[in-house]
C-alpha positions as CSV (number, residue, x, y, z in Angstrom):
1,X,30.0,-16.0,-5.4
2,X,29.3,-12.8,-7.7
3,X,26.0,-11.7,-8.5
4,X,26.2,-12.8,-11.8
5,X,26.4,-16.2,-10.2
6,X,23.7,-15.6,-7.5
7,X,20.9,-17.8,-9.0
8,X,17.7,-15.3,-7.9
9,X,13.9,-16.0,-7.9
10,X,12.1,-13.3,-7.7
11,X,8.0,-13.2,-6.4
12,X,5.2,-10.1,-6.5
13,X,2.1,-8.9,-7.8
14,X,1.4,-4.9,-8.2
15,X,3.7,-2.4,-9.2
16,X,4.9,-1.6,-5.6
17,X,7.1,-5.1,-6.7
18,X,8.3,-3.8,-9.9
19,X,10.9,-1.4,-8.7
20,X,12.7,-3.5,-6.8
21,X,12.9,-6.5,-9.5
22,X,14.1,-3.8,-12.2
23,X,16.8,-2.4,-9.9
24,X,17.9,-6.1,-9.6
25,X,17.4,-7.0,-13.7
26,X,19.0,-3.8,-14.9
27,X,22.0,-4.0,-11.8
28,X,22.9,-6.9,-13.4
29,X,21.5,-9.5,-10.9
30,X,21.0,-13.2,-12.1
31,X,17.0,-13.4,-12.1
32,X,16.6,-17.0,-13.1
33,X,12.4,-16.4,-12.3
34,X,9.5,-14.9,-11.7
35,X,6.3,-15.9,-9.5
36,X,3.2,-14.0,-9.8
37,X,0.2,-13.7,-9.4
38,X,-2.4,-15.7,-12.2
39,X,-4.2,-13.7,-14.4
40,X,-7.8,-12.5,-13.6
41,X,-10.5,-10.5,-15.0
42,X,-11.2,-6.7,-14.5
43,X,-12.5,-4.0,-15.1
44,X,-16.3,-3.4,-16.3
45,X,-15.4,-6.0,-19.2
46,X,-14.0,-8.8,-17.1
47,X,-10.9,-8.4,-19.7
48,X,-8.0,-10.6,-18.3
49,X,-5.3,-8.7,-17.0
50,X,-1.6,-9.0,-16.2
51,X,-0.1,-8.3,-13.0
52,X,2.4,-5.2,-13.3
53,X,5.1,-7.7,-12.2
54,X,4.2,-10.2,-15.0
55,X,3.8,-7.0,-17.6
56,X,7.5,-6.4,-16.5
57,X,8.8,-9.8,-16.6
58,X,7.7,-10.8,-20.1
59,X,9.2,-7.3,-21.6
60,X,12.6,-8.4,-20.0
61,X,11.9,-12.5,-21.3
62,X,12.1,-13.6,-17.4
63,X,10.9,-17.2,-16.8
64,X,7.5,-17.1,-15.4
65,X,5.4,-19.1,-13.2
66,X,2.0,-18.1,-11.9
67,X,0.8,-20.8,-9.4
68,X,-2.9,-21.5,-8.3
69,X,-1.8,-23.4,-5.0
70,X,1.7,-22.6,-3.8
71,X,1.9,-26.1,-2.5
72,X,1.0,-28.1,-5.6
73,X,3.5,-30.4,-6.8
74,X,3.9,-29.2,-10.1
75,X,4.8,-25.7,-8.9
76,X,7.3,-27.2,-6.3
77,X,9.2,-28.8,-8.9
78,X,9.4,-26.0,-11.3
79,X,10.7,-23.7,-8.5
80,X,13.2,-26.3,-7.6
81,X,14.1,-26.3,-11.1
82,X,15.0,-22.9,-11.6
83,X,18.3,-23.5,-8.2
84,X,17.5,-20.8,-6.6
85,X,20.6,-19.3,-4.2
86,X,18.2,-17.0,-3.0
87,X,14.2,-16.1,-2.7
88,X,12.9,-12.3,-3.1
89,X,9.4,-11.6,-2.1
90,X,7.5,-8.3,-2.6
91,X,3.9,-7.7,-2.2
92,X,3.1,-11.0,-3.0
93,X,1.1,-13.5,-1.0
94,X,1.8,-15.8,2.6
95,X,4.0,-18.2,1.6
96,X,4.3,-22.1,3.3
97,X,7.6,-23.3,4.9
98,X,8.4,-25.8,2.1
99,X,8.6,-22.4,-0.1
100,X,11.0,-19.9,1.6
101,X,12.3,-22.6,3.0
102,X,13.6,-23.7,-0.1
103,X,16.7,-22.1,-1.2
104,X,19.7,-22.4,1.0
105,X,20.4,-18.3,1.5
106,X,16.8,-18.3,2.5
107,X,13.9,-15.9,1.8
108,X,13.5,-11.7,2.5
109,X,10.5,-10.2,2.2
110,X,10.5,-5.9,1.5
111,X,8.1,-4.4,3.8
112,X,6.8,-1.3,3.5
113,X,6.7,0.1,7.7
114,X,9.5,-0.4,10.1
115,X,9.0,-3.1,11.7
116,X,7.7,-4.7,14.1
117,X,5.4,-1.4,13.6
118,X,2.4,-1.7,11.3
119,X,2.7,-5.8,9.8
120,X,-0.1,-6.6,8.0
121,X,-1.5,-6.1,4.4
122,X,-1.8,-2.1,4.5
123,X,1.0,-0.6,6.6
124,X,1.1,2.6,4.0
125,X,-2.3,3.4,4.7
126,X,-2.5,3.0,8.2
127,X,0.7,5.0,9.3
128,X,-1.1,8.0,7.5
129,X,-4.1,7.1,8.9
130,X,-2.9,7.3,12.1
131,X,-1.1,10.2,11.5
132,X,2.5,9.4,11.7
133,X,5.4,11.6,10.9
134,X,7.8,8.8,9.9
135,X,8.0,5.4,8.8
136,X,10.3,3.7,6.1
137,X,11.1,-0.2,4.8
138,X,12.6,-3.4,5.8
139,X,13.8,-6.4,4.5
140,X,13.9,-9.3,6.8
141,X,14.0,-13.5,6.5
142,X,10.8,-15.3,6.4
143,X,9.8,-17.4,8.8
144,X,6.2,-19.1,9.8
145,X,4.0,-16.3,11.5
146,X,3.7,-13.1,9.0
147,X,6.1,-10.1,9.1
148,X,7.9,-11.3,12.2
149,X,10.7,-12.7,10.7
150,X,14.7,-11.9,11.5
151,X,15.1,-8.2,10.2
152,X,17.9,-7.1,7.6
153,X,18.1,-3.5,6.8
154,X,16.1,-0.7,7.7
155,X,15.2,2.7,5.8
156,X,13.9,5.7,6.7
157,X,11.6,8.4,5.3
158,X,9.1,11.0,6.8
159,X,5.8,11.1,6.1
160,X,5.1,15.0,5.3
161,X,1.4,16.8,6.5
162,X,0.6,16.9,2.8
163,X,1.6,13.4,1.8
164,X,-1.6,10.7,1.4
165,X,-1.4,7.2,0.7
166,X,-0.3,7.4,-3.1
167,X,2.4,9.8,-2.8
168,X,4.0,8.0,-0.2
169,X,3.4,4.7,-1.8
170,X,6.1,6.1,-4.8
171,X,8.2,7.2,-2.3
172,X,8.9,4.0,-0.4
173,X,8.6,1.8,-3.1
174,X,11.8,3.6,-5.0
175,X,13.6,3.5,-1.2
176,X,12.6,-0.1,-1.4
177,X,14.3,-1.2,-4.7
178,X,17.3,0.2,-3.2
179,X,17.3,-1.2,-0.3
180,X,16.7,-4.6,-1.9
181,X,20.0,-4.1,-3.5
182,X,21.4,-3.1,-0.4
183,X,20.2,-6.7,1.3
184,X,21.3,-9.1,-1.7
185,X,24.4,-7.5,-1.5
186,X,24.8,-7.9,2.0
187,X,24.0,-11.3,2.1
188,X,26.4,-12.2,-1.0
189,X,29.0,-10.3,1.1
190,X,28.1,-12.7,4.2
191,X,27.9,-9.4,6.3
192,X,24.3,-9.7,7.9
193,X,23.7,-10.1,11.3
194,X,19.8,-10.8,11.6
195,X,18.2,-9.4,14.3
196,X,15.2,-10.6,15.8
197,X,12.6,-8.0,16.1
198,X,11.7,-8.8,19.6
199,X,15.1,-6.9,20.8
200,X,14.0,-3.6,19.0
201,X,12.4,-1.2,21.1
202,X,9.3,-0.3,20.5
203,X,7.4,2.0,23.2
204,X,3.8,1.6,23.6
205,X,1.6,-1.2,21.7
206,X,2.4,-2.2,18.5
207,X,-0.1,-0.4,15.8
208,X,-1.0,-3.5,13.1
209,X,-1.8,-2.5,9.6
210,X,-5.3,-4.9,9.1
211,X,-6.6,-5.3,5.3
212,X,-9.0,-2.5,4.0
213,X,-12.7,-3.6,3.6
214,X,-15.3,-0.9,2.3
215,X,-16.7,-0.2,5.4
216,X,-13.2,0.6,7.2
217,X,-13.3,3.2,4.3
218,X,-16.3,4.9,5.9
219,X,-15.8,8.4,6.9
220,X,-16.9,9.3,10.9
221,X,-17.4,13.1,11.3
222,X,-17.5,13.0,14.8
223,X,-13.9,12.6,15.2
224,X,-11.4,15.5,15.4
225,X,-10.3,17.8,12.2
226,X,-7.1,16.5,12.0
227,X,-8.1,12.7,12.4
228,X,-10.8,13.5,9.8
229,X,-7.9,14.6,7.6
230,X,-5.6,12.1,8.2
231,X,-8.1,9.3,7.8
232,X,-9.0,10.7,3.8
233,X,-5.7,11.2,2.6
234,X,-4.5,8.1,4.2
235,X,-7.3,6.3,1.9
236,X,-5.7,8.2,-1.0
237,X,-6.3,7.7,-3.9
238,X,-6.8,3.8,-3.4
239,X,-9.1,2.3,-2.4
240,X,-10.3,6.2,-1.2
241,X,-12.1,7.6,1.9
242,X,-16.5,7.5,1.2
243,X,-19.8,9.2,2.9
244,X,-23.2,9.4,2.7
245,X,-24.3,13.0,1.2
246,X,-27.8,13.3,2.2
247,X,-30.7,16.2,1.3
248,X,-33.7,17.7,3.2
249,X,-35.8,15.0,1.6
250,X,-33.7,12.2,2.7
251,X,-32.1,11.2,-0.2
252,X,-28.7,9.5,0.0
253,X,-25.6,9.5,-2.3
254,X,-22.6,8.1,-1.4
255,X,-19.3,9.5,-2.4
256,X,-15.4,9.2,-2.7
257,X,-13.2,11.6,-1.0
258,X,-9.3,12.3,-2.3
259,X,-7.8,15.6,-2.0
260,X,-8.8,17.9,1.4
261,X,-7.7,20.5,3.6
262,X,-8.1,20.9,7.5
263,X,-9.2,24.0,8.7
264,X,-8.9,24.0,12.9
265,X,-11.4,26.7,13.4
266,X,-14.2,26.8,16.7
267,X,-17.7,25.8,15.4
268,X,-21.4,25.2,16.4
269,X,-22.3,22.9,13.6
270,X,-23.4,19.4,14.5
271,X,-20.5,16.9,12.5
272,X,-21.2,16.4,9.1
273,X,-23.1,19.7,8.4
274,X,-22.1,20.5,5.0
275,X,-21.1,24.8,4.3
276,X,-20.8,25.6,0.7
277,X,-21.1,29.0,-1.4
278,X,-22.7,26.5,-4.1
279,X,-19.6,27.9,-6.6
280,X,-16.1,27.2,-4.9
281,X,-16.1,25.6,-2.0
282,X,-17.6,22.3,-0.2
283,X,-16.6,21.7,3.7
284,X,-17.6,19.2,6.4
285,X,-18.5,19.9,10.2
286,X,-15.7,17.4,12.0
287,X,-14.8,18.1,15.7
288,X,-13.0,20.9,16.3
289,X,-13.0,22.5,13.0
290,X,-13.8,22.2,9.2
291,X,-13.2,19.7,6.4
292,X,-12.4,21.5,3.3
293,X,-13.2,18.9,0.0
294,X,-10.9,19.5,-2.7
295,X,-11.5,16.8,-4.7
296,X,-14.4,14.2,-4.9
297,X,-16.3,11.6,-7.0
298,X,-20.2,10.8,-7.6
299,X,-21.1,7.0,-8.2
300,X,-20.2,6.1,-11.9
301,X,-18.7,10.0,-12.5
302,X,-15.2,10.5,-12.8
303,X,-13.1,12.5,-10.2
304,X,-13.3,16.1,-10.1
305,X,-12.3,19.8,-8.2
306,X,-14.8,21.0,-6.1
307,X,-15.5,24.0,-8.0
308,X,-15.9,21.6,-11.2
309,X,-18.6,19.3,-9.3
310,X,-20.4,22.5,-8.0
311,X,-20.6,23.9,-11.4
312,X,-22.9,21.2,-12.6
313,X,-25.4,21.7,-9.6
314,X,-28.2,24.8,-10.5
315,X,-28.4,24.4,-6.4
316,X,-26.1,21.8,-4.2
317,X,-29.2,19.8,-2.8
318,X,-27.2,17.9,-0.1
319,X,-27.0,19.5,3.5
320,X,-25.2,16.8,5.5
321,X,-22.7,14.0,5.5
322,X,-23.0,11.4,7.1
């Protein structure tokens, strides 16, 4: 069989999954549909928006289905209609057994850690987070308990002292639509040799990569410089790194955190101590050395620099984070 022949469905949501389905369309793959996501509102108007995946899909006329319940009848039938050879999944949601079940290649799923490290909903974040200085993407089969399926291929790419979450977000998503390729081609060639991910070796415990509620978000002062560091660019820009800014009087603001800088310098100021010349600069007490904001943002103002924020303060009133 040639690709042209390989009957494809395709499945993802955010634009992570676009790259990947447009280095399949525009390889000349035979995408014969599209899953998604359904439309919901969002945004301060509650304006119904289209998944990236979907925008993509329509532009290129690719059927499209966009089920409520992935195990309603009239959504199995459709996806039985379309013959699928083979099932792609990227960024997209659990799926039951009588799904990747379905087509007789089977299903692979692009994820963006190497596996077994960091399976779970966020493994971009939390390998910055945690302050690793590689990680990469897999493709591997679906099978019953999440991300432990039979792996494929493996890429890697460092993760850089300056990267955050969003820069390294477009880096592995453009290493994933290749590597995509790189799988269905494999398996059209009948060349893949699965391997369970029990046989890799892994040393130490496994670190997971848990969803992101807003309290994870929460900056803690106390810790060390460079965990301080790693933790706000690893939030970065989405859904972003937040404390409490708080005065003499004991008022409270809570803001966003994006761009910083570590500075590893001794200190005497309790964590969270706030230093600024009021013009140019704004840094944090952390353990061990200093927090330099670059970038932050107020409730309901837009980002800005530092040295833009301060400008529109006669006298920065805040004197702590907390």
């Amino acid at each position: 069989m040639d690709k042209e022949a390989l009957r494809i469905v395709y499945m993802g949501t955010p634009g992570f999954a676009v790259e990947p389905l447009r280095r399949l369309v525009e390889g000349g793959y035979n995408v014969v549909g599209v899953v998604t996501m359904p439309d919901k509102p969002a945004g301060r108007g509650y304006k119904i928006q289209f998944s990236a995946v979907k925008e993509y899909a329509l532009a290129q006329g690719l059927p499209l289905l966009q089920p409520e319940k992935l195990k309603a009848e009239s959504f199995l039938q459709a996806l039985r209609a379309l013959r699928a050879h083979l099932q792609v999944v990227v960024a997209f949601r659990m799926l039951p057994e009588v799904v990747w079940h379905m087509p007789p290649m089977g299903t692979f799923n692009l994820h963006a850690s190497l596996l077994p490290r960091y399976r779970g909903a966020a493994p971009i974040n939390w390998a910055v987070i945690n302050g690793e200085t590689e990680t990469g993407v897999t493709t591997f089969f679906l099978k019953q308990e999440i991300d432990t399926g039979e792996i494929i291929r493996q890429e890697r790419v460092p993760i850089a002292d300056t990267d955050d979450a969003g820069t390294l977000h477009d880096k592995l998503m453009l290493l994933g639509g290749q590597l995509v390729v790189d799988t269905v081609d494999a398996i059209l060639a009948g060349c893949v040799t699965p391997v369970p991910q029990e046989r890799l070796a892994v040393e130490g415990p496994l670190p997971a990569a848990p969803k992101i509620f807003k309290e994870t978000c929460r900056v803690d002062w106390r810790q060390p410089v460079k965990r301080v560091y790693d933790f706000i660019r690893g939030l970065a820009p989405y859904p972003a790194a937040w404390t409490t800014l708080r005065t003499a009087g004991g008022d409270e603001v809570a803001v966003k955190l994006f761009e910083t800088e570590k500075l590893p310098v001794e200190h005497t100021w309790k964590p969270g101590t706030l230093l600024t010349d009021g013009k140019t600069y704004l840094r944090v007490a952390a353990t061990n050395g200093l927090v330099d904001v670059k970038s932050l943002q107020f409730p309901g103002k837009k980002r800005l620099k530092t040295d833009e924020l301060l400008r529109g303060f006669p006298s920065f009133p805040y004197i702590c984070a907390e």
